[in-house]
VEXDREN-2710 file (C-alpha; in Angstrom, 1 decimal):
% VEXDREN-2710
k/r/px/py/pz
1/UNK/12.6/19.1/0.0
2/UNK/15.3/18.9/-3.0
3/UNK/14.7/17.6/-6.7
4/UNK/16.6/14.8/-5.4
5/UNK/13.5/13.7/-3.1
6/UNK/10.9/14.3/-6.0
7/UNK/13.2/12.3/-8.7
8/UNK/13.6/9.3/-6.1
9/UNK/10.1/9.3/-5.2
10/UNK/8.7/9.1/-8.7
11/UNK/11.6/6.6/-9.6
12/UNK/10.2/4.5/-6.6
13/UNK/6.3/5.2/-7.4
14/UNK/7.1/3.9/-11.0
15/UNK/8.6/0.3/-9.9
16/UNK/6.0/-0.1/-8.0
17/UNK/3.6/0.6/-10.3
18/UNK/5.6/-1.9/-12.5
19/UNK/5.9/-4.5/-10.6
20/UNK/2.0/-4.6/-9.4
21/UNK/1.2/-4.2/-13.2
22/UNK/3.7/-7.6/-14.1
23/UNK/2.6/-9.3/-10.7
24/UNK/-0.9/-8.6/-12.0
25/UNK/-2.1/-7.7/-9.6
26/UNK/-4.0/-4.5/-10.9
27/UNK/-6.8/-7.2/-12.1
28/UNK/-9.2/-7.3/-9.6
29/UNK/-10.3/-11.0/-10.6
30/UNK/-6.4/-11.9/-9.7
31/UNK/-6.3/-10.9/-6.6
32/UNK/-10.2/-12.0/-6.0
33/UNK/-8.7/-15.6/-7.1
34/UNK/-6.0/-15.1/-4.5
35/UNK/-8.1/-14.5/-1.7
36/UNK/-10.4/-17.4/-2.4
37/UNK/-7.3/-19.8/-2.1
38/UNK/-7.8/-20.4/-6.3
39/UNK/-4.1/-19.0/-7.0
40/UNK/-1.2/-18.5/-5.1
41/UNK/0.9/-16.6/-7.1
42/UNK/-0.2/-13.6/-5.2
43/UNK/1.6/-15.4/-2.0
44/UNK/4.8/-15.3/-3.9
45/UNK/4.7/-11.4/-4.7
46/UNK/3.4/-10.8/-1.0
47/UNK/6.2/-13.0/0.2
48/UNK/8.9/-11.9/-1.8
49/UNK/7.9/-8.3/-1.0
50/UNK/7.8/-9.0/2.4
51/UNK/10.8/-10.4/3.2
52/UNK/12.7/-8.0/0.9
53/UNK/11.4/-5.2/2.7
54/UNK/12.2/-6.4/6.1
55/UNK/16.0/-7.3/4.8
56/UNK/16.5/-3.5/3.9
57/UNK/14.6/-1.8/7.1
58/UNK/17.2/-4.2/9.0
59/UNK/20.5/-3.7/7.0
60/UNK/19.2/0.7/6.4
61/UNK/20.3/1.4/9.8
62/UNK/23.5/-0.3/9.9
63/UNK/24.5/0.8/6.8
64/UNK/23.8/3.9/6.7
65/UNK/24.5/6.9/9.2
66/UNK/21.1/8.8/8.4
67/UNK/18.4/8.0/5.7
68/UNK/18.7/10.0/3.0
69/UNK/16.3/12.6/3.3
70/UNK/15.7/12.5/6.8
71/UNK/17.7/13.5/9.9
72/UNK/17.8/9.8/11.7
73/UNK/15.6/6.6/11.3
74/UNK/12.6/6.8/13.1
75/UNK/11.3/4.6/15.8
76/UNK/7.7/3.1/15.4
77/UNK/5.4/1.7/18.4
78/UNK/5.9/-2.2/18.6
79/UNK/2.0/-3.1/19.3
80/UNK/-1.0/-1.0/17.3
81/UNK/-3.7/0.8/18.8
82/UNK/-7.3/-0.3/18.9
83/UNK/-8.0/2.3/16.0
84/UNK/-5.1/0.3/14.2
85/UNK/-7.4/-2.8/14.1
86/UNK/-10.6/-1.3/13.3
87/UNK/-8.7/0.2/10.4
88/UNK/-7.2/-3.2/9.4
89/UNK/-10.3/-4.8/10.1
90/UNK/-12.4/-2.5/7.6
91/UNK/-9.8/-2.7/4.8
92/UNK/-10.2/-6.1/4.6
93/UNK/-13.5/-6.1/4.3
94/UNK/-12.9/-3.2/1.8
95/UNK/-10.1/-5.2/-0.1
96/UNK/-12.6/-8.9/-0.3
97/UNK/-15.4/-6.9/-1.3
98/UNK/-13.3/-5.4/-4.1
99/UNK/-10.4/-7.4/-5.1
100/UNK/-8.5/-4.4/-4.9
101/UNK/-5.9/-2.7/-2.8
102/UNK/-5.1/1.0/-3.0
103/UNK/-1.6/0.8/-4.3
104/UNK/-3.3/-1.6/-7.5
105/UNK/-6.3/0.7/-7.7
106/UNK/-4.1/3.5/-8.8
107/UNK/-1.5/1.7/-11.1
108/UNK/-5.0/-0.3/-12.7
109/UNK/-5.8/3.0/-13.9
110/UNK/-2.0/3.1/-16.1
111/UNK/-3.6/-0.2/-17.6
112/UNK/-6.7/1.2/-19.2
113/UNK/-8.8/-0.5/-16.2
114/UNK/-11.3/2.1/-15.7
115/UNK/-13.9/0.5/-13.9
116/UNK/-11.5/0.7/-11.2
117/UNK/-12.3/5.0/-10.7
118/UNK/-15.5/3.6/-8.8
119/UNK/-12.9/1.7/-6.0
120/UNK/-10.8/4.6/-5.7
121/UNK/-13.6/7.0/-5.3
122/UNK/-14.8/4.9/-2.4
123/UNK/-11.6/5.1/-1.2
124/UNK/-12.0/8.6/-1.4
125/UNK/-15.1/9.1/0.5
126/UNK/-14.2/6.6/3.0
127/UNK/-10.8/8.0/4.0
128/UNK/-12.7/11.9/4.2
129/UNK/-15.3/10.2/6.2
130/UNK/-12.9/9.0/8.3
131/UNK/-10.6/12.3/8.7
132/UNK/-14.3/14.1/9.2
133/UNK/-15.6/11.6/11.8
134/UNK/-11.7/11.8/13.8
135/UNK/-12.3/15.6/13.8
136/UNK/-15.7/15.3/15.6
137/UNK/-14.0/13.1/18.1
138/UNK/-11.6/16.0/18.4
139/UNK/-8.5/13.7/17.3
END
């Protein structure tokens, strides 16, 4: 990979992180509140992110002859596996139980929110358990 890839990926990692931070939605209560129907304005940051996202992965491939720092776009599977919804399934839990999502947890911590170290070393342990458990399975 070039310094190209690093600069863009750090220019990316830090609008996201500034966007969560002014969507607030590196407060736990926030996005606690969202879940429980009490505020929508989480809706309008998942919306607008949504459909923002889905203009560009429409328009990239017309647009553009390759990505940037690939060699072609790449193709994903149309339905998801039974492991997919387990997985989905447990980070919800994971997310209610919290109030937070991963993405959040991490750019909480460029807030001061400390508290939020305990959520991302569950993380932690859960996503080696998981990698440990796969390996067992001999996946």
């Amino acid at each position: 990979m070039n310094a190209l890839f690093y600069v863009s990926v750090l220019i990316g990692g830090m609008l996201f992180g500034a966007g969560l931070t002014l969507a607030t939605m590196v407060q736990p209560e926030v996005v606690l509140a969202f879940l429980r129907f009490d505020d929508w304005g989480l809706m309008l940051v998942l919306g607008s992110a949504v459909m923002i996202t889905f203009a560009v992965y429409q328009l990239a491939p017309r647009l553009m002859k390759k990505p940037l720092f690939a060699d072609k776009f790449g193709k994903h599977a149309l339905f998801g596996t039974r492991q997919t919804l387990v997985g989905a399934a447990i980070f919800g839990i994971g997310w209610g139980l919290s109030g937070v999502c991963p993405g959040p947890a991490i750019a909480g911590l460029g807030t001061g929110n400390w508290p939020l170290l305990y959520t991302l070393a569950g993380l932690f342990v859960g996503a080696w358990l998981q990698g440990w458990w796969a390996s067992r399975r001999g996946e």
